[in-house]
N, CA, C and O atoms as CSV, one atom per row, in Angstrom:
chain,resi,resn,atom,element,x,y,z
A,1,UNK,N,N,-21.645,-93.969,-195.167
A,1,UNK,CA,C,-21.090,-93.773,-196.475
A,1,UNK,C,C,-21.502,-92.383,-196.959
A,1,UNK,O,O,-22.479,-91.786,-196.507
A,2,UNK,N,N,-20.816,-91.981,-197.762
A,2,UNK,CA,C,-20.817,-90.312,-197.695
A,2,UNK,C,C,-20.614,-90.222,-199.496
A,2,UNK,O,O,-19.805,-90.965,-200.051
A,3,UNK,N,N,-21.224,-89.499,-200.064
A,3,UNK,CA,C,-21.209,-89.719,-201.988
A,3,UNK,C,C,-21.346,-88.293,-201.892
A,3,UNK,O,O,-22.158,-87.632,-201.245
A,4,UNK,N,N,-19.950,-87.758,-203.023
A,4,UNK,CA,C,-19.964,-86.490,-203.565
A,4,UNK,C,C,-19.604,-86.891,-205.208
A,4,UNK,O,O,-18.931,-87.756,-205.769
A,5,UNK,N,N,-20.391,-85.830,-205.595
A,5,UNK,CA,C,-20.577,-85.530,-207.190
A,5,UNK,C,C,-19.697,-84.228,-207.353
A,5,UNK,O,O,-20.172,-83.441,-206.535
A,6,UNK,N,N,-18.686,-83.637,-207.985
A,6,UNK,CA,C,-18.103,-82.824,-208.897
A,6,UNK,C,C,-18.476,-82.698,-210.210
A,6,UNK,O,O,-18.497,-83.425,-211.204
A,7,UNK,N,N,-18.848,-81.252,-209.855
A,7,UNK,CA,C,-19.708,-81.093,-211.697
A,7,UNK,C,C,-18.926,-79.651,-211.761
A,7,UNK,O,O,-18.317,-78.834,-211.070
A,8,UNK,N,N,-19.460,-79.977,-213.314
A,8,UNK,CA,C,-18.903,-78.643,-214.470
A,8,UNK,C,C,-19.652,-77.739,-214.986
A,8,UNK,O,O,-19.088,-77.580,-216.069
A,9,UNK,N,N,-20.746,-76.856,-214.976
A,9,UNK,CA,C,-21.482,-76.442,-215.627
A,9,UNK,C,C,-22.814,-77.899,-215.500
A,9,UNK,O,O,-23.111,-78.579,-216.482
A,10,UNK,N,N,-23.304,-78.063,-214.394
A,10,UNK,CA,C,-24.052,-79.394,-214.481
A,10,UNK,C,C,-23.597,-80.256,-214.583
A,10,UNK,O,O,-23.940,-81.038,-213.697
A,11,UNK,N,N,-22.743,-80.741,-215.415
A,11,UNK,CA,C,-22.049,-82.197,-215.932
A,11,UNK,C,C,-21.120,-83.013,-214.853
A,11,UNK,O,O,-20.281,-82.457,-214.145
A,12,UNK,N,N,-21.299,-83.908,-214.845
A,12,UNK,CA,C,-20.306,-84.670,-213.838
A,12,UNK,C,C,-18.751,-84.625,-214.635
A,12,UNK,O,O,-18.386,-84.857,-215.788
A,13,UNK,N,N,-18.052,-84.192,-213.354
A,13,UNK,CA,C,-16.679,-84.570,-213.942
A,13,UNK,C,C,-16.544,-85.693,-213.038
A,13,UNK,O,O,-16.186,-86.520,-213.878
A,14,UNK,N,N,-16.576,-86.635,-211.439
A,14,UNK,CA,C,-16.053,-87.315,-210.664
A,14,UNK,C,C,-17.398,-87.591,-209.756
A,14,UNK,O,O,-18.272,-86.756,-209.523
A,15,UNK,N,N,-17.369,-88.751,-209.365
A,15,UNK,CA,C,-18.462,-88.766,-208.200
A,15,UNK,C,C,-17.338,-89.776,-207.154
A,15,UNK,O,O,-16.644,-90.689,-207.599
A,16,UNK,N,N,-17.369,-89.480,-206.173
A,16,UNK,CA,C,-16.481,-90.408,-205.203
A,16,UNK,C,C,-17.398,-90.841,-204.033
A,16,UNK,O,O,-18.188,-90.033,-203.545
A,17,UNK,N,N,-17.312,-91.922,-203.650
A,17,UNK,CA,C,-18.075,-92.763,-202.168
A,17,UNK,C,C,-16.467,-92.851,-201.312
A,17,UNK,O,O,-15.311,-93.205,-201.542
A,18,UNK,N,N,-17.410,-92.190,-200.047
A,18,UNK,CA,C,-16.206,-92.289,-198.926
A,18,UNK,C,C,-16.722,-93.330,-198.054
A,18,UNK,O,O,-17.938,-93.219,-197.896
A,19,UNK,N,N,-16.123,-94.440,-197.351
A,19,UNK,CA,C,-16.819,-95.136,-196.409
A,19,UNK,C,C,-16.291,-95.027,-195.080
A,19,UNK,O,O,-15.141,-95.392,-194.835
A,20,UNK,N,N,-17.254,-94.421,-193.976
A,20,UNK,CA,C,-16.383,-94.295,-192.404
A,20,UNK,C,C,-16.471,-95.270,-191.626
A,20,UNK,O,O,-17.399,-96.031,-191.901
A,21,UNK,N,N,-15.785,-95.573,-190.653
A,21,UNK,CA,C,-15.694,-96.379,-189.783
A,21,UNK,C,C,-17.018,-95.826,-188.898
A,21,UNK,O,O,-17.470,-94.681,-188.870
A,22,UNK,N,N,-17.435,-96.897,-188.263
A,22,UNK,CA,C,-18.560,-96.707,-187.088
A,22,UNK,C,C,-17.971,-95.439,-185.960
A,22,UNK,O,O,-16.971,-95.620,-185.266
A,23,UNK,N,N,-18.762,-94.199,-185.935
A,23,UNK,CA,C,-18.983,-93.204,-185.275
A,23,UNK,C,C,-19.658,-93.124,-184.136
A,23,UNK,O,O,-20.753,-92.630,-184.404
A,24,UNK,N,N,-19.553,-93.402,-182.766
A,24,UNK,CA,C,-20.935,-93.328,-181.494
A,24,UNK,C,C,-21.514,-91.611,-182.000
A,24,UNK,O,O,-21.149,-90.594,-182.589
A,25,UNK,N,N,-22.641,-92.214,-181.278
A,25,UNK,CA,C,-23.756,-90.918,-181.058
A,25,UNK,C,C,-22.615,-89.984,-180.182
A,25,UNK,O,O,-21.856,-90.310,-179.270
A,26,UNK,N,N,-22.919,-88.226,-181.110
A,26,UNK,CA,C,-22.680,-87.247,-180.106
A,26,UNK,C,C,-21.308,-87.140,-180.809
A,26,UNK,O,O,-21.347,-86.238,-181.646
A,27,UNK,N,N,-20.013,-87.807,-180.746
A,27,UNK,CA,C,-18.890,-88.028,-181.354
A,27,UNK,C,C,-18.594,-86.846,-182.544
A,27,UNK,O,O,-19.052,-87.099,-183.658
A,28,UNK,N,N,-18.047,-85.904,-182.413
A,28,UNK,CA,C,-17.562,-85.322,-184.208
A,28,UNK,C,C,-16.133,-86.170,-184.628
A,28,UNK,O,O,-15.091,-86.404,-184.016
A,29,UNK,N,N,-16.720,-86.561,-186.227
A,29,UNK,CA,C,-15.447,-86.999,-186.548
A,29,UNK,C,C,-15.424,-86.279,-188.319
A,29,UNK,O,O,-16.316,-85.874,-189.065
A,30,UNK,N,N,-14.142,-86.380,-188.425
A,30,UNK,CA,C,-13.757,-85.647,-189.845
A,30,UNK,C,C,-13.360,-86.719,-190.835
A,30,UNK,O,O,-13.465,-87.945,-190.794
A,31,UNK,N,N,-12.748,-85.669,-191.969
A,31,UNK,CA,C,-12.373,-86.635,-193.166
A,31,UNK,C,C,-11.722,-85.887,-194.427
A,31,UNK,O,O,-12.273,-84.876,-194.862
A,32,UNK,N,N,-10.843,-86.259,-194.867
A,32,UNK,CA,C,-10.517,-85.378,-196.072
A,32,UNK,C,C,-11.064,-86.210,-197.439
A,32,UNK,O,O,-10.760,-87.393,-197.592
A,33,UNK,N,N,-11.781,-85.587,-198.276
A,33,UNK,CA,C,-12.221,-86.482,-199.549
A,33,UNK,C,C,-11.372,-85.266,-200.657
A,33,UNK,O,O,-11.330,-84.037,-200.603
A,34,UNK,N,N,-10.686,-86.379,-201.747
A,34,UNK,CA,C,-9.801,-85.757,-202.525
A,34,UNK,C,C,-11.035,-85.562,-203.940
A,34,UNK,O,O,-11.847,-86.398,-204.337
A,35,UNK,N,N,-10.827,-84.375,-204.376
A,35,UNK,CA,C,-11.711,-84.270,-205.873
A,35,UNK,C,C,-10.739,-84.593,-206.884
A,35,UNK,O,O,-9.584,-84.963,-206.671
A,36,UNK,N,N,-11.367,-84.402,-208.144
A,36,UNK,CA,C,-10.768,-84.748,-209.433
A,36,UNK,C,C,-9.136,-83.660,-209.083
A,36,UNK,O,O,-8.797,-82.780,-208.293
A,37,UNK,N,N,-8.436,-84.558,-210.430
A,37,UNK,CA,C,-7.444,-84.183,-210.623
A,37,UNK,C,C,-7.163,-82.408,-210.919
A,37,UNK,O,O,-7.963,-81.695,-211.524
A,38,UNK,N,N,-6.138,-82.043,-210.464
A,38,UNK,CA,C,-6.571,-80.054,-210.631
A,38,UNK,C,C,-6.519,-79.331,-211.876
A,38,UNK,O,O,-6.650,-78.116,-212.029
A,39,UNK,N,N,-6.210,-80.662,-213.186
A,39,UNK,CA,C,-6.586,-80.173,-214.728
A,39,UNK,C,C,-7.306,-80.114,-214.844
A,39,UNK,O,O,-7.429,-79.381,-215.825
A,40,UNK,N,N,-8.886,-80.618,-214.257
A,40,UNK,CA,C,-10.077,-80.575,-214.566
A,40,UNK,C,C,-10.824,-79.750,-214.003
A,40,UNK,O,O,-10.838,-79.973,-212.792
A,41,UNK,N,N,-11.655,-78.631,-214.384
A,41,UNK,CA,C,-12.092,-77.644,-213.451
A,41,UNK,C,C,-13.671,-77.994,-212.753
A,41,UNK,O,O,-14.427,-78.607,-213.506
A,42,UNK,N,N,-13.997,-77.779,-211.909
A,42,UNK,CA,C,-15.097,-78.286,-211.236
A,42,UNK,C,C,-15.810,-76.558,-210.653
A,42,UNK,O,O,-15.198,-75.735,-209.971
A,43,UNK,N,N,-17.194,-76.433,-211.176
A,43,UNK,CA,C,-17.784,-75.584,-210.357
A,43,UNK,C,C,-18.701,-75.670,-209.149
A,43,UNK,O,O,-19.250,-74.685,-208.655
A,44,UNK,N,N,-18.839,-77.022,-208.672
A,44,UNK,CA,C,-19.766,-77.193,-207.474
A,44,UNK,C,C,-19.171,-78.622,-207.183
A,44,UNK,O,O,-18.515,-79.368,-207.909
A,45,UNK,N,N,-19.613,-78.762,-205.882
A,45,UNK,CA,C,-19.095,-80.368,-205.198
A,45,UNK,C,C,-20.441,-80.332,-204.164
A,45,UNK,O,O,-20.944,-79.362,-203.596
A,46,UNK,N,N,-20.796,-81.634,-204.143
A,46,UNK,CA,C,-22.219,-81.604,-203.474
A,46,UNK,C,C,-21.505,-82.946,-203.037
A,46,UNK,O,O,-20.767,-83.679,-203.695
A,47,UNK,N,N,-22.068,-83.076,-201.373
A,47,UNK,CA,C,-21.898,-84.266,-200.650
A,47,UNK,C,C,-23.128,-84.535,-199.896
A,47,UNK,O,O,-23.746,-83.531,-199.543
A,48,UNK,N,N,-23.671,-85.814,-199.538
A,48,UNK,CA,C,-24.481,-86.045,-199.187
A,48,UNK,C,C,-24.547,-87.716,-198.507
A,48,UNK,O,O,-24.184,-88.771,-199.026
A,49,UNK,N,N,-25.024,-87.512,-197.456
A,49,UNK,CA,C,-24.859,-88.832,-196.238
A,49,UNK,C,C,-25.752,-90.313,-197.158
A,49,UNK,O,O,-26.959,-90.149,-197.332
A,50,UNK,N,N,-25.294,-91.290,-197.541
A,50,UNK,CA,C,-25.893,-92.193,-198.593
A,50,UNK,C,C,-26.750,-93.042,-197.500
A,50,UNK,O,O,-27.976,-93.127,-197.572
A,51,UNK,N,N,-25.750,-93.841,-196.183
A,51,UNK,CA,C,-26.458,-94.517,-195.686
A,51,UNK,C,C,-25.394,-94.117,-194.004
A,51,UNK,O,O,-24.267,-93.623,-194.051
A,52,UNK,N,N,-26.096,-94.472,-192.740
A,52,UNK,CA,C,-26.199,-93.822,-191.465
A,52,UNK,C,C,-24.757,-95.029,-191.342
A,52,UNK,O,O,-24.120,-95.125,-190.292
């Protein structure tokens, strides 16, 4: 599971959880994660691995 936060000046605008299917060792696999809507402006997106 994969959790990104979209912020504004610090502030959260969106936080989204992506969940992947089981990956083997060694394997690269990808993913597209969609952010907030494009009226809302976002200055940083931070992603980070929640659980293996």
């Amino acid at each position: 599971m994969i959790d990104c936060r979209f912020t504004n000046a610090g502030k959260l605008v969106e936080e989204t959880r992506v969940l992947l299917p089981g990956i083997g060792a060694g394997v690269r696999g990808g993913l597209t994660i969609y952010g907030p809507k494009p009226t809302l402006y976002v200055d940083r997106a931070a992603c980070r691995v929640v659980s293996p």
